[in-house]
NUZALUM-262552 format. One line per 10 residues: number of its first residue (from 1); for each residue z, y, x of N, C-alpha, C. Coordinates in nm, 4 decimals, decimal comma, padded with zeros to 6 digits. Atoms other than C-alpha are relative to their C-alpha. Example, Ala and Ser with C-alpha at 12.3 -4.5 7.8 and 13.67 -1.06 7.14 Angstrom:
# NUZALUM-262552
1 = 00,0000 -00,1190 00,0890 00,7800 -00,4500 01,2300 00,0000 00,1200 00,0900; -00,0060 -00,1190 -00,0820 00,7140 -00,1060 01,3670 00,0730 00,1090 -00,0770
# end
This chain:
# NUZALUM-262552
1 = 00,0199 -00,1190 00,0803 -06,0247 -01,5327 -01,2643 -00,0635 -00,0413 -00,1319; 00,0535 00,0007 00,1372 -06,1108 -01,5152 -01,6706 -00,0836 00,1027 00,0345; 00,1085 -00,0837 00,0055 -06,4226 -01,3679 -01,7279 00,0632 00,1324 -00,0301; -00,0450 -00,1047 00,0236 -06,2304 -01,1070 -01,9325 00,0728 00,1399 00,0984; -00,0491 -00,0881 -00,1028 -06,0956 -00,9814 -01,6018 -00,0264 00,0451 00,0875; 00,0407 -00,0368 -00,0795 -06,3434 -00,9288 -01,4105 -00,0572 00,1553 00,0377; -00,0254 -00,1391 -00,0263 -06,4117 -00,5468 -01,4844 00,1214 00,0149 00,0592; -00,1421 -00,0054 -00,0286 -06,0290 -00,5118 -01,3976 -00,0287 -00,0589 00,1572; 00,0000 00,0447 -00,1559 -06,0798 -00,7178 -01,0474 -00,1170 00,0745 00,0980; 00,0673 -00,0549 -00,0677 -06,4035 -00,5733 -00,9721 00,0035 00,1854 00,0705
11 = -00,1166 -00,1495 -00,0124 -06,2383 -00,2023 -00,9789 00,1143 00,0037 00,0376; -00,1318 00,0298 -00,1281 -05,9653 -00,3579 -00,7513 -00,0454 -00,0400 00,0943; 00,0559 00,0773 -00,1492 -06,1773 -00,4818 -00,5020 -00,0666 00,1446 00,0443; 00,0922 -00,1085 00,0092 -06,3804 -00,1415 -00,5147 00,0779 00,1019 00,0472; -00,1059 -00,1036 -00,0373 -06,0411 00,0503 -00,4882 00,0460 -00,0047 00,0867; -00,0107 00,0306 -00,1714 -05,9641 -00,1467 -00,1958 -00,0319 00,0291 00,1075; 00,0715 -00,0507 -00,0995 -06,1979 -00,0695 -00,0247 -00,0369 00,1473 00,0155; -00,0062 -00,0995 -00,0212 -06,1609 00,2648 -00,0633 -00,1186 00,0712 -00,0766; 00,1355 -00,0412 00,0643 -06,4373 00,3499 -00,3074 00,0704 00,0265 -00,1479; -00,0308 00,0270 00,1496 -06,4037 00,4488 -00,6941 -00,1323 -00,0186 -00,0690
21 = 00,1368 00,0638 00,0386 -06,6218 00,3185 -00,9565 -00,1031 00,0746 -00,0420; 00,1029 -00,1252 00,0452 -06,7527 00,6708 -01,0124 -00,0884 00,0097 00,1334; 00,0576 -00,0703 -00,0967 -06,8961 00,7218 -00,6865 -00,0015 -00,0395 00,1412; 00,0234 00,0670 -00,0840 -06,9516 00,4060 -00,4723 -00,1290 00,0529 00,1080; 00,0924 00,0087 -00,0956 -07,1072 00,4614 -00,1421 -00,0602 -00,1727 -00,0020; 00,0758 00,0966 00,0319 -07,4215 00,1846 -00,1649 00,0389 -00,1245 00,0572; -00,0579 00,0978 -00,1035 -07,3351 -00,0214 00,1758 00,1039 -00,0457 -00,0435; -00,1008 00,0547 -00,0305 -07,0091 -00,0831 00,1410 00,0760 -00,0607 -00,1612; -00,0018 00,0446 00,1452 -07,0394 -00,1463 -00,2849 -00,0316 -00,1278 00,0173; 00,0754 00,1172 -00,0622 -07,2736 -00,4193 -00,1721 00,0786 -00,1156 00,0755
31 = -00,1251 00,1146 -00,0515 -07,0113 -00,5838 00,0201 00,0344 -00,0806 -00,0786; -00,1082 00,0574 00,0879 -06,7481 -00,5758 -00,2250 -00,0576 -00,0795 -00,1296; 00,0592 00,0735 00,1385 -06,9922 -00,6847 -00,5157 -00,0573 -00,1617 00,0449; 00,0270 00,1359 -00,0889 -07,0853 -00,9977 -00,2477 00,1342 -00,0740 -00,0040; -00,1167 00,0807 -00,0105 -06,7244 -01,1137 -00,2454 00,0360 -00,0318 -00,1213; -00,0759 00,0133 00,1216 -06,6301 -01,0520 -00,5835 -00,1042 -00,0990 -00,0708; 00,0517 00,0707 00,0856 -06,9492 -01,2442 -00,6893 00,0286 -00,1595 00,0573; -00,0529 00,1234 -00,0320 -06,8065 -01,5192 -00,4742 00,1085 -00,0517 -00,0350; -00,0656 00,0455 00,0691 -06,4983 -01,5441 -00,6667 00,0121 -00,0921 -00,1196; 00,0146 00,0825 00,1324 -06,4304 -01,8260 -00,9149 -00,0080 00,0542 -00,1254
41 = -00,0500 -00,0083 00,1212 -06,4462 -01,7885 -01,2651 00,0205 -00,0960 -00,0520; -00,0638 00,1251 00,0907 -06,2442 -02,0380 -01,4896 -00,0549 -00,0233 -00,1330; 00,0756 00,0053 00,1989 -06,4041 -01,9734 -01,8579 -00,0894 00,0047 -00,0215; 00,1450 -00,0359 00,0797 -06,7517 -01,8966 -01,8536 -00,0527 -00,0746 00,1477; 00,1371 -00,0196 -00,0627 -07,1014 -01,9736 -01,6879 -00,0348 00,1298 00,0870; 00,0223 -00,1495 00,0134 -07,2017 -01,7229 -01,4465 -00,1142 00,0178 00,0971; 00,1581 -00,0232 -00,0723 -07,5344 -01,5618 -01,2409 00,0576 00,1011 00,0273; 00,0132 -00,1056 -00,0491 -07,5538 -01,2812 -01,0518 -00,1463 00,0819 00,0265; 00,1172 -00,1399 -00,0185 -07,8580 -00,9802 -01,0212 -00,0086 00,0981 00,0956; 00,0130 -00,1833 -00,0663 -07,9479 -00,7139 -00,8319 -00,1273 00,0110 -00,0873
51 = 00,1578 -00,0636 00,0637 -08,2423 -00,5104 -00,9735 00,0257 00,1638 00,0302; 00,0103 -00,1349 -00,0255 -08,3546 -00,1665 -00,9381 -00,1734 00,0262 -00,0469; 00,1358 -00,0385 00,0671 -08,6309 00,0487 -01,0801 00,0136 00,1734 -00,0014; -00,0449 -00,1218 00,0183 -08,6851 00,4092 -01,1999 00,0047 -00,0140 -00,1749; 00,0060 00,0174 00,0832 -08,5404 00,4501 -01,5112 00,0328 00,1020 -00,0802; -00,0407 -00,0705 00,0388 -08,5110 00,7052 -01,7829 00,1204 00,0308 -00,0517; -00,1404 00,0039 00,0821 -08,1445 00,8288 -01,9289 -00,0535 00,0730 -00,0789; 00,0038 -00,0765 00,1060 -08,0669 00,9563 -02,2374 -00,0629 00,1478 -00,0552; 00,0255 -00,2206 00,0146 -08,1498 01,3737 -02,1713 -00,1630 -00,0400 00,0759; 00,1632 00,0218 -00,0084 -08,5207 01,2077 -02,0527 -00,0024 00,0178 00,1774
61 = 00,0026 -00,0160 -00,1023 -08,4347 01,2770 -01,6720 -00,0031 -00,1740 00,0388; -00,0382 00,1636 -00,1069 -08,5332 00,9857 -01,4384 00,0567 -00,0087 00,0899; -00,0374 00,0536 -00,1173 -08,3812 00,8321 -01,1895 -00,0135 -00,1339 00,1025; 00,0136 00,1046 -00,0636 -08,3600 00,5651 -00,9335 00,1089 -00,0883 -00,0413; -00,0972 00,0246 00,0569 -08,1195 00,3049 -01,0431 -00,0095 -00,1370 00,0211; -00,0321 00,1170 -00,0672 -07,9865 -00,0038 -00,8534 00,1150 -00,0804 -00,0806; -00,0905 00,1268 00,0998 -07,7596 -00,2878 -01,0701 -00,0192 -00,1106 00,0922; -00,0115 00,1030 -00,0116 -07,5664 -00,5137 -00,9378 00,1006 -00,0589 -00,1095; 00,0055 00,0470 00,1440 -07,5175 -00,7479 -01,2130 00,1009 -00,1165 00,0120; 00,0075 00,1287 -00,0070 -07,2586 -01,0276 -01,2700 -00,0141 -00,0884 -00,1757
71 = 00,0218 00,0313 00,1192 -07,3468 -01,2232 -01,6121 00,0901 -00,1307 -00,0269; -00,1056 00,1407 00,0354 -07,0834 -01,4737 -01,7998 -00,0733 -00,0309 -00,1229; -00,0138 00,0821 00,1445 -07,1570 -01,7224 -02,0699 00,0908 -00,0884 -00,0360; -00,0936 00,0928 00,0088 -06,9665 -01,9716 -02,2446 -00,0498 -00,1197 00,0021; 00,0783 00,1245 -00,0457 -07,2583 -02,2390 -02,1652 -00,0182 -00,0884 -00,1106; 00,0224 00,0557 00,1520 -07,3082 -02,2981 -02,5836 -00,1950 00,0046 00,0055; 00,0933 00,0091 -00,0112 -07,6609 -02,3937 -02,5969 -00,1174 00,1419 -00,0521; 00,1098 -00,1375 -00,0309 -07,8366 -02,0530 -02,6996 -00,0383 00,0479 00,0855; 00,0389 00,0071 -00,1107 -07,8337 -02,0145 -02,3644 -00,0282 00,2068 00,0291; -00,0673 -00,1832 -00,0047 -07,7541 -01,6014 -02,4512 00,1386 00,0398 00,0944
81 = -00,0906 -00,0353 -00,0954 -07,5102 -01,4786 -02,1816 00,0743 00,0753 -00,1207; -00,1356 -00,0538 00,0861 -07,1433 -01,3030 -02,3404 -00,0311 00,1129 00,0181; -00,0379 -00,1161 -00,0596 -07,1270 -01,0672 -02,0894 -00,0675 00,0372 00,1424; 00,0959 -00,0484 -00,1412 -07,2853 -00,8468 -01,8316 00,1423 00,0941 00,0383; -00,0844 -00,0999 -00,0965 -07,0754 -00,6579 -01,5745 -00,0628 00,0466 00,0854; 00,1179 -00,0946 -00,1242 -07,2531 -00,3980 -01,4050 00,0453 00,1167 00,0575; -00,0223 -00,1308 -00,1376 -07,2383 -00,1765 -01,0955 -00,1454 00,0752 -00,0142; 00,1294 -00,1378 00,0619 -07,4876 00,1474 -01,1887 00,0251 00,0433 00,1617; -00,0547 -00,1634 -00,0744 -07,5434 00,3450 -00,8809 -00,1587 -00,0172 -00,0253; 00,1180 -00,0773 00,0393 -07,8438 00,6387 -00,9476 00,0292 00,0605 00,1366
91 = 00,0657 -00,0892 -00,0884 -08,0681 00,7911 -00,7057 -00,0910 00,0974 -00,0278; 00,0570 -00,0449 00,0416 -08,2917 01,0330 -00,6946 -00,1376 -00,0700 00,0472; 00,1166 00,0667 00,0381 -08,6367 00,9157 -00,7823 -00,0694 -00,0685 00,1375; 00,0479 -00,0134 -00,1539 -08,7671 01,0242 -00,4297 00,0043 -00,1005 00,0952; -00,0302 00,0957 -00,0975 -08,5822 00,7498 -00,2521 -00,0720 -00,1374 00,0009; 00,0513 00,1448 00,0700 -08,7446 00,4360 -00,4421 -00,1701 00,0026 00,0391; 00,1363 -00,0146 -00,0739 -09,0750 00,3806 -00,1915 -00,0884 -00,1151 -00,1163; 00,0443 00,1161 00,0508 -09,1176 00,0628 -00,3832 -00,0438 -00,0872 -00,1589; -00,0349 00,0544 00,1791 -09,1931 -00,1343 -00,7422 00,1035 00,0011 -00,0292; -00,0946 00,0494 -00,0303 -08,9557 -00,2562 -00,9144 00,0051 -00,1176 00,0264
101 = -00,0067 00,1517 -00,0222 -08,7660 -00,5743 -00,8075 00,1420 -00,0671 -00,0695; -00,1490 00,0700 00,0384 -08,4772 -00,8170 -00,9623 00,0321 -00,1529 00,0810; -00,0117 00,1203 -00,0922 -08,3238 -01,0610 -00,7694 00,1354 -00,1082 -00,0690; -00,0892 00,0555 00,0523 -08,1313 -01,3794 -00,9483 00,0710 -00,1143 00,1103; -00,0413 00,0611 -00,0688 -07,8798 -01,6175 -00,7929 -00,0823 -00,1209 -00,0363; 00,0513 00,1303 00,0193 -08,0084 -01,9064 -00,9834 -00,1666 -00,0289 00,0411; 00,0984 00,0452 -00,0638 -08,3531 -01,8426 -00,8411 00,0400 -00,0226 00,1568; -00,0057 00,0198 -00,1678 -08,2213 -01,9099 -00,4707 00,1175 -00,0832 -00,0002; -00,0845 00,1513 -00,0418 -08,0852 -02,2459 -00,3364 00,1379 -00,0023 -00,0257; -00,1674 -00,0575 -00,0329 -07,7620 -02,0626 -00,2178 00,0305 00,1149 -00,0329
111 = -00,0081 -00,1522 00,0201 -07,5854 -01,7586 -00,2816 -00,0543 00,0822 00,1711; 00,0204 -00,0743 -00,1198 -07,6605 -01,6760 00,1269 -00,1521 00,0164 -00,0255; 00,1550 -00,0376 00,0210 -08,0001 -01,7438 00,0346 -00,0293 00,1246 -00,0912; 00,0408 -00,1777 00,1335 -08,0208 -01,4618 -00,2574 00,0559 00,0721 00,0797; -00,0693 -00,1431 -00,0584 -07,8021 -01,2139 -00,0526 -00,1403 00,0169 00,1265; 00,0492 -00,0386 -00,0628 -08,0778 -01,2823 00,2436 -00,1353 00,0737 -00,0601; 00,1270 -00,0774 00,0779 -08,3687 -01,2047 00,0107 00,0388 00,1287 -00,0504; -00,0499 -00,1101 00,0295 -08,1727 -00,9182 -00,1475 -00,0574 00,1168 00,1180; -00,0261 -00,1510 -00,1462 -08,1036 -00,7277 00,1998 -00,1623 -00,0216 00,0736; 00,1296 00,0230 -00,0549 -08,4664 -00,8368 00,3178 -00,1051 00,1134 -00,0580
121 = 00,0466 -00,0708 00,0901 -08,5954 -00,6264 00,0011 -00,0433 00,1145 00,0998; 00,0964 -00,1161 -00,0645 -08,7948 -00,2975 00,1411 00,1185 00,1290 -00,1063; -00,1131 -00,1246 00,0754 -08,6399 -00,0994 -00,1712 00,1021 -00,0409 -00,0039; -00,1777 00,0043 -00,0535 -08,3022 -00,2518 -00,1386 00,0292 00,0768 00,1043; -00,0671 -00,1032 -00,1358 -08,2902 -00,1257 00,1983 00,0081 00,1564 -00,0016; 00,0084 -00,1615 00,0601 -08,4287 00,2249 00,0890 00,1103 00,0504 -00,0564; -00,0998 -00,0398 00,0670 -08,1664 00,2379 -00,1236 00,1252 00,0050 00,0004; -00,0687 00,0612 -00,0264 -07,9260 00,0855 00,0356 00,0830 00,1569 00,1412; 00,0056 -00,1017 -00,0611 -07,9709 00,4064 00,3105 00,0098 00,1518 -00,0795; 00,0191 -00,1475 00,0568 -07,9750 00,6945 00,0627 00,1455 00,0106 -00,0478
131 = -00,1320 00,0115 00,0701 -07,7052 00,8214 -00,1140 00,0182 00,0467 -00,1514; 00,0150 -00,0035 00,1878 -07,6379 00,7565 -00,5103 00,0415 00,1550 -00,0087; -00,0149 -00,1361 00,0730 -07,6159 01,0941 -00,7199 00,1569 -00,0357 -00,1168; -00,1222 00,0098 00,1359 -07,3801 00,9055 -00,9944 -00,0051 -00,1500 00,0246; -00,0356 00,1199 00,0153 -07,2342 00,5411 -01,0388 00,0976 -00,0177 -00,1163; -00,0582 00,0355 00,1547 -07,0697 00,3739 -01,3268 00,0217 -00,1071 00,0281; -00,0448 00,1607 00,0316 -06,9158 00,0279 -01,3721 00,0378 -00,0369 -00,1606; -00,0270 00,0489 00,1373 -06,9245 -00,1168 -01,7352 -00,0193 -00,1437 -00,0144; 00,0192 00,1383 00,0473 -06,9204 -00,4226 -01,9402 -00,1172 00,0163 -00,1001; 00,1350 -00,0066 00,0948 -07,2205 -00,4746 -02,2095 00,0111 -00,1743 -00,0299
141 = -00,0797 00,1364 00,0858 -07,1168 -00,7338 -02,4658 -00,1307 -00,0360 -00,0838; 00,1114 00,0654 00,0870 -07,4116 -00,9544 -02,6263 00,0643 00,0078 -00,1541
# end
């Protein structure tokens, strides 16, 4: 896969599974964002994220708001990533018992290792059990 295609694959893996990118149920997003971050990419550098927090939108309403993140570079020494590809799903505030937390691949040995710390998380799991209000999938270009 080209970086450029990974919105496009990640909203085929998502559709697959029977989900759209408006309005992923959490569990089974989580999957598909586990496989797809195990797919090659051919052109870029790449990391993966989770994070979650409460965060404000635009009209000042907060929410709860889980990202899973995959990030491409082209590995030119600024060491500035291209591209972010992100899975949005919002909760309501209520659900988020916890701080926040971000979880990177390149801090853990393996990718099994980051997925076990991930799902180990207290508010991952919280969140992981509730059910999003809204979801979104975009790109966000450095």
């Amino acid at each position: 896969m080209q970086h450029a295609e990974a919105r496009r694959r990640l909203i085929e893996l998502l559709t697959g599974a029977g989900l759209t990118p408006d309005s992923p149920e959490p569990w089974p997003a989580w999957k598909v964002f586990k496989a797809f971050a195990r797919e090659a990419v051919e052109d870029a550098l790449d990391d993966c994220l989770v994070q979650y927090s409460v965060y404000e939108d635009s009209d000042g309403v907060e929410g709860a708001h889980l990202y899973f993140a995959r990030e491409f570079s082209d590995g030119d020494d600024d060491g500035e990533p291209a591209t972010h590809l992100v899975c949005d799903l919002t909760f309501d505030v209520a659900v988020l018992p916890t701080p926040a937390a971000e979880f990177w691949t390149h801090d853990a040995p393996t990718f099994s290792a980051f997925v076990d710390r991930v799902e180990a998380d207290p508010g991952f799991q919280a969140l992981m059990n509730a059910r999003s209000v809204a979801s979104s999938v975009y790109v966000e270009e450095n």
